[in-house]
NUKOL-441132 format. One record per residue: residue number from 0; x, y, z negated of N, C-alpha, C in turn. Coordinates in Angstrom, 1 decimal. Layout:
<atoms>
ATOM pos   n_c1   n_c2   n_c3  ca_c1  ca_c2  ca_c3   c_c1   c_c2   c_c3
ATOM NUM      X      Y      Z      X      Y      Z      X      Y      Z
...
</atoms>
This chain:
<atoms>
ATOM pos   n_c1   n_c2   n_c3  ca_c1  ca_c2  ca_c3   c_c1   c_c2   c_c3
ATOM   0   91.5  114.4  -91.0   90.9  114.3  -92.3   91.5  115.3  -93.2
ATOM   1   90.6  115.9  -93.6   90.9  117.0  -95.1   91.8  116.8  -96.4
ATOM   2   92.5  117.9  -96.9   93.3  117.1  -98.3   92.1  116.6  -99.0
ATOM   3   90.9  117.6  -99.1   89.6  117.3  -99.9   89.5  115.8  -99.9
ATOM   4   89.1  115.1  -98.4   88.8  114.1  -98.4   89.5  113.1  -99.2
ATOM   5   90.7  113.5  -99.1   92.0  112.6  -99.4   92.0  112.3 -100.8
ATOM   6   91.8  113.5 -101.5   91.8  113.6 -103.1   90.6  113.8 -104.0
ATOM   7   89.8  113.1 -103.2   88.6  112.7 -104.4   88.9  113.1 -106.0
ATOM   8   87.7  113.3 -106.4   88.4  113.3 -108.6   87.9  112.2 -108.3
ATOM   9   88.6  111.6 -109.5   88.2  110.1 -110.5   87.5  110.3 -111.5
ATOM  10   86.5  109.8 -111.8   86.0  109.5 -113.4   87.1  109.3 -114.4
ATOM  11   87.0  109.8 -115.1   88.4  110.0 -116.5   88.1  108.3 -117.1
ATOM  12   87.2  107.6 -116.8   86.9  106.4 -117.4   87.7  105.0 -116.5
ATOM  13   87.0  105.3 -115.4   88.6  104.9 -114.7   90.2  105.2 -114.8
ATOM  14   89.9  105.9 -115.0   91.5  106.5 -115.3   91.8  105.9 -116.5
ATOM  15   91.5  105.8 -117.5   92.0  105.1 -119.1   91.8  103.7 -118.5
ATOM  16   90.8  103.1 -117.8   90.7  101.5 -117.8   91.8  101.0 -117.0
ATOM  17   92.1  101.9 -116.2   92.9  101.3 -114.9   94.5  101.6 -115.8
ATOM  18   95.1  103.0 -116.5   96.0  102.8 -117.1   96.3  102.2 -118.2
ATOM  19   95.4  101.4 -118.5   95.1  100.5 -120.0   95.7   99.2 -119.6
ATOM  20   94.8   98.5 -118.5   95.2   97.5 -118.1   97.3   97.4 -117.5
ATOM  21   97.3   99.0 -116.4   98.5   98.4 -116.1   99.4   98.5 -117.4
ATOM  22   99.0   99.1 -118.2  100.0   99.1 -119.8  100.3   97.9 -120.4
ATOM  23   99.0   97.2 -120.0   99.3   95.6 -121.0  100.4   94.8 -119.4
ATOM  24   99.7   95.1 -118.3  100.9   93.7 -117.5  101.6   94.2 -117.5
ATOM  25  102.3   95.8 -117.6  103.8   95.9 -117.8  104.4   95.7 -119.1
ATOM  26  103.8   95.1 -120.2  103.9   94.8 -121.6  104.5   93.6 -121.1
ATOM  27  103.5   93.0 -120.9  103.5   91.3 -120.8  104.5   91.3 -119.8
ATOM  28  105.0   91.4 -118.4  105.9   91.5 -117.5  107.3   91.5 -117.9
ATOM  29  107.0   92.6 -119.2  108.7   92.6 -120.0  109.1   91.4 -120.4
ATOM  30  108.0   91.3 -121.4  108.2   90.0 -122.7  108.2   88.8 -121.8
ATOM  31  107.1   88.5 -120.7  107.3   87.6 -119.7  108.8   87.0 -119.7
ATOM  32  109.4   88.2 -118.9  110.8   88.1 -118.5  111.9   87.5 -118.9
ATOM  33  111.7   88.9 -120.0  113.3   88.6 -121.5  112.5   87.3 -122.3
ATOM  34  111.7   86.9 -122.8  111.7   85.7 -122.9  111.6   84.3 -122.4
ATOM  35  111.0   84.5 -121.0  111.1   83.5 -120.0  112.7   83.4 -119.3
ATOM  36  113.7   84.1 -119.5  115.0   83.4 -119.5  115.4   83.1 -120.6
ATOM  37  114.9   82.7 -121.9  115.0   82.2 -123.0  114.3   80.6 -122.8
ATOM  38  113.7   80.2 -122.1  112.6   79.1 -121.9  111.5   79.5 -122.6
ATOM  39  111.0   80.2 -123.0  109.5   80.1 -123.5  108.2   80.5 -122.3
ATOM  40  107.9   79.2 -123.0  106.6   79.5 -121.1  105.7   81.4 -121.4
ATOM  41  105.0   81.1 -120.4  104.4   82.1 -120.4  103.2   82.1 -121.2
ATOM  42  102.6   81.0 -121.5  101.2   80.7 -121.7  101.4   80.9 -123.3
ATOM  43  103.0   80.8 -123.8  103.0   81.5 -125.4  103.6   82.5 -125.7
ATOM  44  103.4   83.6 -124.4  104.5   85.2 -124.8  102.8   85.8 -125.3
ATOM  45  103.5   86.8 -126.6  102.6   87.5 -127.2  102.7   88.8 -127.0
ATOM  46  101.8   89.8 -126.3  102.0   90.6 -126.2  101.2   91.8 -127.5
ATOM  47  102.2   92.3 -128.1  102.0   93.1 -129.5  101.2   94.5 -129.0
ATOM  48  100.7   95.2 -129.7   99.9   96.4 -129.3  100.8   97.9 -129.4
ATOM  49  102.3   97.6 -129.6  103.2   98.2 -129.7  104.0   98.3 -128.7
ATOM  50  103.9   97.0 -128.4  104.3   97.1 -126.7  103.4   97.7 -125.5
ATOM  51  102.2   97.3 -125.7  101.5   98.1 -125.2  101.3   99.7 -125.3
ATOM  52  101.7  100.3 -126.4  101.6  101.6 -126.4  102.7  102.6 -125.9
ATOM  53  103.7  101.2 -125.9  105.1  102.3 -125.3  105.4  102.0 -123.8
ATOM  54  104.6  100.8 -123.6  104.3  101.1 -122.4  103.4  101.8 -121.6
ATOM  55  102.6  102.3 -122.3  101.5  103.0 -121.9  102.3  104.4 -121.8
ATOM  56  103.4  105.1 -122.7  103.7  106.0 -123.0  104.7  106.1 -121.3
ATOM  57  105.3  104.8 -121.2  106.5  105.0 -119.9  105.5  105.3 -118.4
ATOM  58  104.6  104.7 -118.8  103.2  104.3 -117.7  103.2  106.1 -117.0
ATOM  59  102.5  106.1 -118.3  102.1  107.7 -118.1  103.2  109.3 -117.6
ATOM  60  104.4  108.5 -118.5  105.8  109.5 -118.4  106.2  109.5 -116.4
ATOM  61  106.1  107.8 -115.7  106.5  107.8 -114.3  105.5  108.6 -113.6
ATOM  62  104.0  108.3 -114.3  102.9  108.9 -113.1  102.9  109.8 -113.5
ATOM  63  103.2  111.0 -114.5  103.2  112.3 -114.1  104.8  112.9 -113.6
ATOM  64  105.6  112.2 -113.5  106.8  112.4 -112.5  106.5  112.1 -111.2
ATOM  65  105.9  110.7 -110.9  106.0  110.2 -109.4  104.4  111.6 -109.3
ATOM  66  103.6  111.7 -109.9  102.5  112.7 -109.2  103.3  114.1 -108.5
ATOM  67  104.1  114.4 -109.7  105.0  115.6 -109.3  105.4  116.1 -108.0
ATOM  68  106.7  114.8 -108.0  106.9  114.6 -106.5  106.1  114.3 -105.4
ATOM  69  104.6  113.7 -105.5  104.0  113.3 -104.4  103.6  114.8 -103.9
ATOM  70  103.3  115.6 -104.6  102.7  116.9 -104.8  102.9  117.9 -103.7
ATOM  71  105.1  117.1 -103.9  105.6  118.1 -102.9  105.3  117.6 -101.5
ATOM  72  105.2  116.3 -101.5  105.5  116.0 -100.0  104.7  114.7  -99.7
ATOM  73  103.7  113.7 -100.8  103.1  112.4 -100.1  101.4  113.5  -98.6
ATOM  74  101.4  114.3  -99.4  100.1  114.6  -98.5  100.1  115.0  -97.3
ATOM  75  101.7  114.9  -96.8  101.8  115.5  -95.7  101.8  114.1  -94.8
ATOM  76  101.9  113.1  -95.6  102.4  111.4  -94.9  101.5  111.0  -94.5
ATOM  77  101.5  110.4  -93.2  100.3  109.4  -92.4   99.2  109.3  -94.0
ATOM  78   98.2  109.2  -93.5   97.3  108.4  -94.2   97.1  106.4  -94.0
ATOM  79   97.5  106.3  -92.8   97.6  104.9  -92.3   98.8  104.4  -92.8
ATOM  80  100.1  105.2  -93.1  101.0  104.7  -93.8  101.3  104.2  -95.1
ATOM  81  100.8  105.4  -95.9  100.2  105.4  -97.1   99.3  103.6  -97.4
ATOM  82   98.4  103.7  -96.5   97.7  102.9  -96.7   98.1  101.5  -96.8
ATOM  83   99.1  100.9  -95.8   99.4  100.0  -95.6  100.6   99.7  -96.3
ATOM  84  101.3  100.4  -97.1  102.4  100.0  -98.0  101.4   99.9  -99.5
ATOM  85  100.1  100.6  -99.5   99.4  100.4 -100.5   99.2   98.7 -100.5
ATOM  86   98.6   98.3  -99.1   98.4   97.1  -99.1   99.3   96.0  -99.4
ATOM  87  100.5   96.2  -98.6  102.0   95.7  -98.9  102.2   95.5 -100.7
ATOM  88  101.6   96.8 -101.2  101.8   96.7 -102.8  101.0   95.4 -103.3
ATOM  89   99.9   95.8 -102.9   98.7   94.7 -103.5   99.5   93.3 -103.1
ATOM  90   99.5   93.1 -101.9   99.8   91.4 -101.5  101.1   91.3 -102.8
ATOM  91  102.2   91.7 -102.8  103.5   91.9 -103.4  102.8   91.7 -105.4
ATOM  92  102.3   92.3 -105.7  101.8   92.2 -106.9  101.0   91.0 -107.1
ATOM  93   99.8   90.4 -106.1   99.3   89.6 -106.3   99.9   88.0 -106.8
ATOM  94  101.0   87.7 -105.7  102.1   87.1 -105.1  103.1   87.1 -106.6
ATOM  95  103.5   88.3 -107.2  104.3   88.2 -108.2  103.6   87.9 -109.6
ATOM  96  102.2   88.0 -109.3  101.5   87.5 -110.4  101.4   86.0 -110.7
ATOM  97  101.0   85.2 -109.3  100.6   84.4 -109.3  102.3   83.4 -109.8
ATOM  98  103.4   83.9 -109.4  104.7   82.9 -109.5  104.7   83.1 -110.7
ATOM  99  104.2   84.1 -111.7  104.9   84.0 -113.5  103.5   83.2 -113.7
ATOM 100  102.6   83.2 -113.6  101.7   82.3 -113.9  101.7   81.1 -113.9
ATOM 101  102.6   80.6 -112.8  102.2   79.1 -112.8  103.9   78.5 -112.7
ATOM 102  104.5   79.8 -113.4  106.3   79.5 -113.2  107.0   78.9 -112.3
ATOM 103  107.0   79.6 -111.2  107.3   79.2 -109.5  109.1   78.9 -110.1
ATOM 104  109.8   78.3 -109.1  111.0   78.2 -109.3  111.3   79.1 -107.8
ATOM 105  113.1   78.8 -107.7  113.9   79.0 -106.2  112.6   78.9 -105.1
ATOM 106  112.4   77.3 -104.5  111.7   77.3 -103.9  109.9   78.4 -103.4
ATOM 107  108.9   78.0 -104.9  108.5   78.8 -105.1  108.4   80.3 -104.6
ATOM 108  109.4   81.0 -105.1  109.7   82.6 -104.8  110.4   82.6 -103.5
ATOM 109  110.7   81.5 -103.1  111.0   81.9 -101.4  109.8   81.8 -100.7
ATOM 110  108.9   81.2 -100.7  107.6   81.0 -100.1  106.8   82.5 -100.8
ATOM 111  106.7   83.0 -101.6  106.2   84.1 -102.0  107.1   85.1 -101.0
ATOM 112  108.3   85.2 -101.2  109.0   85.9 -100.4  108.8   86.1  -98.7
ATOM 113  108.7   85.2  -98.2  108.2   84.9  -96.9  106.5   85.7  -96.4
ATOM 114  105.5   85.4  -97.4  104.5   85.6  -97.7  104.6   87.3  -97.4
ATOM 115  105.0   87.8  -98.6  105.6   89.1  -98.2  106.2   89.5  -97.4
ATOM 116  106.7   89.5  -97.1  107.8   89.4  -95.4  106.0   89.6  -94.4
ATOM 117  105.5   88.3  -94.2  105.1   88.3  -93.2  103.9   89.2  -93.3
ATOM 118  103.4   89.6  -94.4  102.3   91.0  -94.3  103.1   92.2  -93.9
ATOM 119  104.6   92.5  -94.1  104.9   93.7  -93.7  105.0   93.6  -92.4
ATOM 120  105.6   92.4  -91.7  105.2   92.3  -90.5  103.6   92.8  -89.6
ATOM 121  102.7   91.9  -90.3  101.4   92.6  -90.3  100.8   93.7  -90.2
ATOM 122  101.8   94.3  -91.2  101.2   95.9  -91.2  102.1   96.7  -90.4
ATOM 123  103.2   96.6  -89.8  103.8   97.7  -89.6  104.4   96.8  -87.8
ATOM 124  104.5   95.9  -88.0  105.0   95.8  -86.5  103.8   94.9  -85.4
ATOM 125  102.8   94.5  -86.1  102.0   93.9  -84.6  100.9   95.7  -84.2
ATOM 126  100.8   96.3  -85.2  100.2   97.5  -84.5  100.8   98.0  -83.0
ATOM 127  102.3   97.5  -82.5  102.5   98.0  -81.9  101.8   97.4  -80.6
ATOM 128  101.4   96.5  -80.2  100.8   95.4  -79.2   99.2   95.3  -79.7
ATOM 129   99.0   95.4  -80.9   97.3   95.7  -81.0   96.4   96.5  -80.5
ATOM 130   97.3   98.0  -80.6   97.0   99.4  -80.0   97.6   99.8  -78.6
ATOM 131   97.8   99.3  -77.6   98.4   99.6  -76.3   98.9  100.9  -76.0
ATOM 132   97.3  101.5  -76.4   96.9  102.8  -75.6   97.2  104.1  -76.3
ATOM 133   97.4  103.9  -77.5   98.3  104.9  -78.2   99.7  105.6  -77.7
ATOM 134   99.8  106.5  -78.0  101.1  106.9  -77.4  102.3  106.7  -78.4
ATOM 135  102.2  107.5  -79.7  103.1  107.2  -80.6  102.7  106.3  -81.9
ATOM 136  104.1  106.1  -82.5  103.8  104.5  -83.6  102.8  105.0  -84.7
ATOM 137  102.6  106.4  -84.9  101.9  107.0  -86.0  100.6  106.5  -85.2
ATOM 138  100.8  106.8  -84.3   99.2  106.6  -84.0   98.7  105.7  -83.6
ATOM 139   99.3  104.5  -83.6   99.3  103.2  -83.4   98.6  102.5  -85.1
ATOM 140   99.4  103.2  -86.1   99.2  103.0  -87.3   97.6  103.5  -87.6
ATOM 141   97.6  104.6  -87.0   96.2  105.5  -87.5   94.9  104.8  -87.0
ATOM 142   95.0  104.2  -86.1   94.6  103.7  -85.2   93.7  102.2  -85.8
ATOM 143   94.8  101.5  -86.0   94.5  100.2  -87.1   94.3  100.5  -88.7
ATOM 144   94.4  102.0  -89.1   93.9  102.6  -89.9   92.3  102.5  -90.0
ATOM 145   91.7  103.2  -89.1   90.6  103.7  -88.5   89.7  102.3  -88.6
ATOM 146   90.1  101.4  -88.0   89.4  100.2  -87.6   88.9   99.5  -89.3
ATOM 147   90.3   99.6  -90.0   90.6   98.9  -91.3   89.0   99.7  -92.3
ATOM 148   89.1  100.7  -91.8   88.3  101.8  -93.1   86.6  101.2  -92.8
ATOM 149   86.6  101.2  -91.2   85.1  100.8  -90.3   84.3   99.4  -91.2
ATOM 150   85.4   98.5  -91.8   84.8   97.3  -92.1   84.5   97.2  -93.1
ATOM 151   83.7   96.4  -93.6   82.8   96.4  -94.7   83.6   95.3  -95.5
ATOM 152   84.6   95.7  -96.8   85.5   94.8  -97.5   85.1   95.1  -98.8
ATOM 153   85.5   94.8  -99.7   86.2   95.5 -101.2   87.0   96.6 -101.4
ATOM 154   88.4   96.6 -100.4   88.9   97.4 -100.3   88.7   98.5  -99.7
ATOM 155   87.7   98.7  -98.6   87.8  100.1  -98.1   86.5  100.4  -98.9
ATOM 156   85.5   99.9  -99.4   84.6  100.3 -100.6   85.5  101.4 -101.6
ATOM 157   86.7  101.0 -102.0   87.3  101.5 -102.8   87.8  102.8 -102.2
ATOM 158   88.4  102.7 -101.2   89.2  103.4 -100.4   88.5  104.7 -100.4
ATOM 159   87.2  104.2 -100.0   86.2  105.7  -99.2   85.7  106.2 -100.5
ATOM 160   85.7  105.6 -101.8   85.3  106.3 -103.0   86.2  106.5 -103.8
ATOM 161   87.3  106.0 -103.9   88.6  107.0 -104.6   90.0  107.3 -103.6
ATOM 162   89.6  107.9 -102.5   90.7  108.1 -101.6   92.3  107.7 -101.7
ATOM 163   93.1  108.7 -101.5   94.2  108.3 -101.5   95.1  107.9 -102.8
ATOM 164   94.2  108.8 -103.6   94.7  108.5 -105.3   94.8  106.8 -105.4
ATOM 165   93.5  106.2 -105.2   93.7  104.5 -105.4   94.6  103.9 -104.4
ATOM 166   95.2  104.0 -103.4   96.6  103.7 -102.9   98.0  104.2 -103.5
ATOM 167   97.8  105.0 -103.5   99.3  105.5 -104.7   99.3  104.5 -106.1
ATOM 168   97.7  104.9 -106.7   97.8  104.0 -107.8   98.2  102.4 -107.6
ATOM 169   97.6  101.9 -106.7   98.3  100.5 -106.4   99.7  100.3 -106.1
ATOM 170  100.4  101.3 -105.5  102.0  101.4 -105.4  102.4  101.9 -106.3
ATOM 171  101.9  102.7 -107.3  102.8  102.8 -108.9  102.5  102.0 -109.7
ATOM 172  101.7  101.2 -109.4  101.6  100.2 -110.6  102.3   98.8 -110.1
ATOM 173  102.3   98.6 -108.7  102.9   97.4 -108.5  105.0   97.9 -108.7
ATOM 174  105.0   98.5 -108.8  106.4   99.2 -108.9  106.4   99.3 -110.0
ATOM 175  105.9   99.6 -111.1  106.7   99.5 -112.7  106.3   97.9 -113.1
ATOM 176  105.1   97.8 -113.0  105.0   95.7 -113.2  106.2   95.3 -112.8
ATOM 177  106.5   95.7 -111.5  107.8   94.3 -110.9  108.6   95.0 -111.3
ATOM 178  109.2   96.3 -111.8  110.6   96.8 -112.1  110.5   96.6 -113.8
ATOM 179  109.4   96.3 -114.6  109.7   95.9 -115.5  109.6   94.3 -116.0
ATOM 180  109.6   93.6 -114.8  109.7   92.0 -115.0  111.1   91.9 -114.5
ATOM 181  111.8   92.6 -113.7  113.3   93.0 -113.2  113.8   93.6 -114.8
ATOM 182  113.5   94.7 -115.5  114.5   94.7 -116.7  114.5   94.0 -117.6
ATOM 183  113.2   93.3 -117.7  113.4   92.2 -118.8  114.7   91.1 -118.4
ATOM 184  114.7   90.7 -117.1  115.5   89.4 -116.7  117.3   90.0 -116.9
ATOM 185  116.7   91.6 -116.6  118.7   92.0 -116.9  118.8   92.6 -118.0
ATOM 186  117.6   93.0 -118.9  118.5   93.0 -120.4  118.2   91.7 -121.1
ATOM 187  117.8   90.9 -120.8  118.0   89.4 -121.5  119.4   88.7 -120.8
ATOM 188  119.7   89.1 -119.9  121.3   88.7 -119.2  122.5   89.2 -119.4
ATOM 189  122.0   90.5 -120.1  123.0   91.2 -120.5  123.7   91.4 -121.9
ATOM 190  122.4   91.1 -123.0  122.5   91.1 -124.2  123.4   90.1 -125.1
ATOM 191  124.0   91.1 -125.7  125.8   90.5 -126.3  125.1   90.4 -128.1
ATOM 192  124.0   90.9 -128.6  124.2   90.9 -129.7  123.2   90.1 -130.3
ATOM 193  123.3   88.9 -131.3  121.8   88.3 -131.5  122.1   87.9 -133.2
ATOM 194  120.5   88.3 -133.7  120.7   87.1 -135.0  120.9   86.1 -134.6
ATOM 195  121.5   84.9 -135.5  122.1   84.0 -135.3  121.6   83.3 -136.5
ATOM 196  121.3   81.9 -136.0  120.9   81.3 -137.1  121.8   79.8 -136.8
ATOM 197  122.9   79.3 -137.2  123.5   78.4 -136.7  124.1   78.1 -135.6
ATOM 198  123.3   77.0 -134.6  124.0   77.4 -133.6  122.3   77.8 -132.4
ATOM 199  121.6   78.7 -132.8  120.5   79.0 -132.2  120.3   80.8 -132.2
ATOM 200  120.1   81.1 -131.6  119.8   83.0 -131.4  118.0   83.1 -131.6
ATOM 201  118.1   84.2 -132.3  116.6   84.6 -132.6  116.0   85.6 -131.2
ATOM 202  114.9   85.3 -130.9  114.6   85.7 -129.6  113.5   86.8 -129.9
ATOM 203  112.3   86.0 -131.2  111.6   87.1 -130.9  110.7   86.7 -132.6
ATOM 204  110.4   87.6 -133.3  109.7   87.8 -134.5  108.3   87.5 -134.0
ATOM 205  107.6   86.6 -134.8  106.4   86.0 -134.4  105.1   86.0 -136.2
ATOM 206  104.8   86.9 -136.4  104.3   87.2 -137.8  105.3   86.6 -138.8
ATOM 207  105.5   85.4 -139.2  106.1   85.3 -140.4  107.0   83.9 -139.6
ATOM 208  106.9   84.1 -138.3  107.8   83.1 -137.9  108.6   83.7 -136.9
ATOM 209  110.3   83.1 -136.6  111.4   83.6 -136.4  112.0   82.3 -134.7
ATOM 210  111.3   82.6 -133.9  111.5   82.0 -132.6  112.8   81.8 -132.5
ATOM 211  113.5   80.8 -132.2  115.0   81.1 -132.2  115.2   79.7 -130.7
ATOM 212  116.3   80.3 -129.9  117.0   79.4 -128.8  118.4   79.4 -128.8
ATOM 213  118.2   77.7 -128.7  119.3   76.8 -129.0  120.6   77.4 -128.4
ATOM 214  122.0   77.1 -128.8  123.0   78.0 -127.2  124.2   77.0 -127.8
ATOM 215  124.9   76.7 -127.1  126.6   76.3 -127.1  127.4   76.6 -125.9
ATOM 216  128.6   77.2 -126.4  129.5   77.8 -125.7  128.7   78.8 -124.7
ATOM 217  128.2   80.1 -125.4  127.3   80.5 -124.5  126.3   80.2 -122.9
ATOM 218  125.6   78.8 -123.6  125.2   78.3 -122.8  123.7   78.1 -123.1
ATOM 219  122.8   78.7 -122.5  121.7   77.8 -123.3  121.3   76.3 -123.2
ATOM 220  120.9   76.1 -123.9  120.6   74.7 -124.4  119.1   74.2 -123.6
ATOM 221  118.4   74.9 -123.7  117.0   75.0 -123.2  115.9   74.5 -124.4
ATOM 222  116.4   74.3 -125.8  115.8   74.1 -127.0  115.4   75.3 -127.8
ATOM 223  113.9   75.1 -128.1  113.2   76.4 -128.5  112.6   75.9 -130.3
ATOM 224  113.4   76.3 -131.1  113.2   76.1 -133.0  112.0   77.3 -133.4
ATOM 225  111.3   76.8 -134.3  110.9   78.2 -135.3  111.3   77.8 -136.7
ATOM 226  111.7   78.9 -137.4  112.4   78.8 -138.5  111.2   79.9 -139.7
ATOM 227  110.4   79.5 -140.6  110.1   80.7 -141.0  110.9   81.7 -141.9
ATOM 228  110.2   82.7 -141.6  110.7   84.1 -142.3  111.4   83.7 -144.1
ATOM 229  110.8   83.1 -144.6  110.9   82.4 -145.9  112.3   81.7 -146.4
ATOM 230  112.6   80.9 -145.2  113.9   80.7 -144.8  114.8   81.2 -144.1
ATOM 231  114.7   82.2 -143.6  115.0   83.0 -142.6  116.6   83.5 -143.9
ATOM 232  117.7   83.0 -142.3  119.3   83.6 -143.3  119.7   83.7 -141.8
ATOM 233  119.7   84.8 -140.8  120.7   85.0 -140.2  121.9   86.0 -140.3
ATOM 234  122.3   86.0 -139.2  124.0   87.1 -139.0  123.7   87.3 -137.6
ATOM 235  124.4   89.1 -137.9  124.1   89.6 -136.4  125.3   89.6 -135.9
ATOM 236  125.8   88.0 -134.7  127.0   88.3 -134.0  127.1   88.6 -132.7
ATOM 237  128.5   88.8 -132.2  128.5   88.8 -131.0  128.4   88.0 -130.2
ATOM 238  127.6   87.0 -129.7  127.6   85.6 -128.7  127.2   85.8 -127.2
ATOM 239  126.7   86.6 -126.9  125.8   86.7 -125.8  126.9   87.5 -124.7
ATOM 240  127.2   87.7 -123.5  126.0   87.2 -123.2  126.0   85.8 -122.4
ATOM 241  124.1   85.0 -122.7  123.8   83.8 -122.7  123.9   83.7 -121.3
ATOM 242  124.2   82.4 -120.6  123.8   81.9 -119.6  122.6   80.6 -119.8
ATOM 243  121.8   80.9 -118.4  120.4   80.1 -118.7  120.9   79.1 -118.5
ATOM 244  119.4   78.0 -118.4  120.2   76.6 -118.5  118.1   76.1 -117.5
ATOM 245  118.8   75.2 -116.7  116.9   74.9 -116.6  116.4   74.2 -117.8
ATOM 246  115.2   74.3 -117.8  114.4   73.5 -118.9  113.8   72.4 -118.6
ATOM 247  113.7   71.7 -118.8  113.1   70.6 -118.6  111.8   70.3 -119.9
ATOM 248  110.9   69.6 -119.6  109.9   69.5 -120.1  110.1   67.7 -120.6
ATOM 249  110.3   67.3 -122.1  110.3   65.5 -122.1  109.4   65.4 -122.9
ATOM 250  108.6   64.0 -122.6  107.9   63.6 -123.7  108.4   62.1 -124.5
ATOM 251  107.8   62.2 -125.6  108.2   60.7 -126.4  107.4   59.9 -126.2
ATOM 252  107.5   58.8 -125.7  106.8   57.5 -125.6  106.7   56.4 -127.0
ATOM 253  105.8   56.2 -127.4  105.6   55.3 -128.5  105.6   54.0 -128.4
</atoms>
């Protein structure tokens, strides 16, 4: 197969929709994060349009670096390879979507984890007993390549109309989503300095209201206050950094 084939153009319209979108879930992935080791569910992180633009800025800053480098050397890589860690991305992103969604715990993320696990197995080690007659593992790959592209899915729809661009794009986007739901969790672990409103830390400015989580002896509490701006008297000390605490969910009975 031709580089031609490989490198289709894109409609520039695609291009803005598809880096639009990954701008907001690596927005929301952050804030997810750093405030979901705070206890705040997911269902009330706000993602600001400020966040979205500097993510859009980092978005764009990795994919004309990671293009750079592919430049030098992805085109020379299996196409079948390519392909199947593209897929590996997708299952892996889907999987990491679905656990902040429905706020998977330990257990949870080991069954995701497994999940994953067992598609890499899929893609990279039963080709060797699928394809007998192949001689080498590349061509074992190319092989279950070939077959993969033959069938009539969603995905090879895509495949054969934005070539290898739309696999890369699925591996750079599942790689800054999950490495920025990874830095939220370690700069909210890390972070030594907080307003302080008593004995509670302000987490996150919400229009004219001031989210704040409960803490003693750097510990969280798992209690989530709003204080408004109106009343708003903090101090910026050193307390942090917090250790989480599970949350628990109670209700009052009448």
């Amino acid at each position: 197969m031709s580089a031609a084939n490989n490198t289709k153009p894109i409609d520039g319209a695609i291009v803005i929709a598809f880096a639009t979108a990954v701008a907001y879930a690596v927005a929301f992935a952050y804030q997810r994060a750093f405030l979901g080791y705070f206890g705040v569910p997911a269902y009330l992180v706000d993602v600001e349009i400020r966040g979205v633009l500097l993510a859009l800025f980092a978005f764009a800053t990795f994919a004309l670096l990671a293009q750079a480098i592919l430049t030098m050397w992805s085109w020379r890589v299996s196409r079948a390879l390519v392909a199947a860690v593209a897929r590996i991305s997708l299952v892996a992103f889907v999987a990491f979507v679905l656990g902040v969604s429905f706020g998977f715990r330990v257990v949870g993320w080991i069954l995701i984890s497994l999940l994953v696990a067992f598609w890499i197995v899929l893609e990279f080690v039963t080709p060797l007993w699928w394809y007998p007659k192949e001689s080498t593992y590349i061509a074992k790959l190319e092989a279950g390549f070939r077959e993969e592209a033959s069938r009539e899915n969603a995905y090879s729809w895509l495949m054969s109309r934005l070539g290898r661009r739309f696999e890369l794009g699925l591996i750079l986007a599942a790689t800054v989503i999950i490495g920025a739901n990874a830095l939220g969790i370690y700069q909210a672990s890390r972070e030594r300095d907080f307003l302080v409103i008593d004995n509670a830390v302000v987490i996150q400015i919400r229009g004219d209201i001031a989210v704040c989580a409960e803490f003693q002896d750097k510990q969280l509490t798992g209690k989530l206050s709003h204080v408004p701006l109106s009343e708003f008297d903090a101090q910026l000390k050193r307390v942090g950094p917090l250790r989480p605490t599970k949350f628990q969910v109670t209700r009052e009975h009448k």
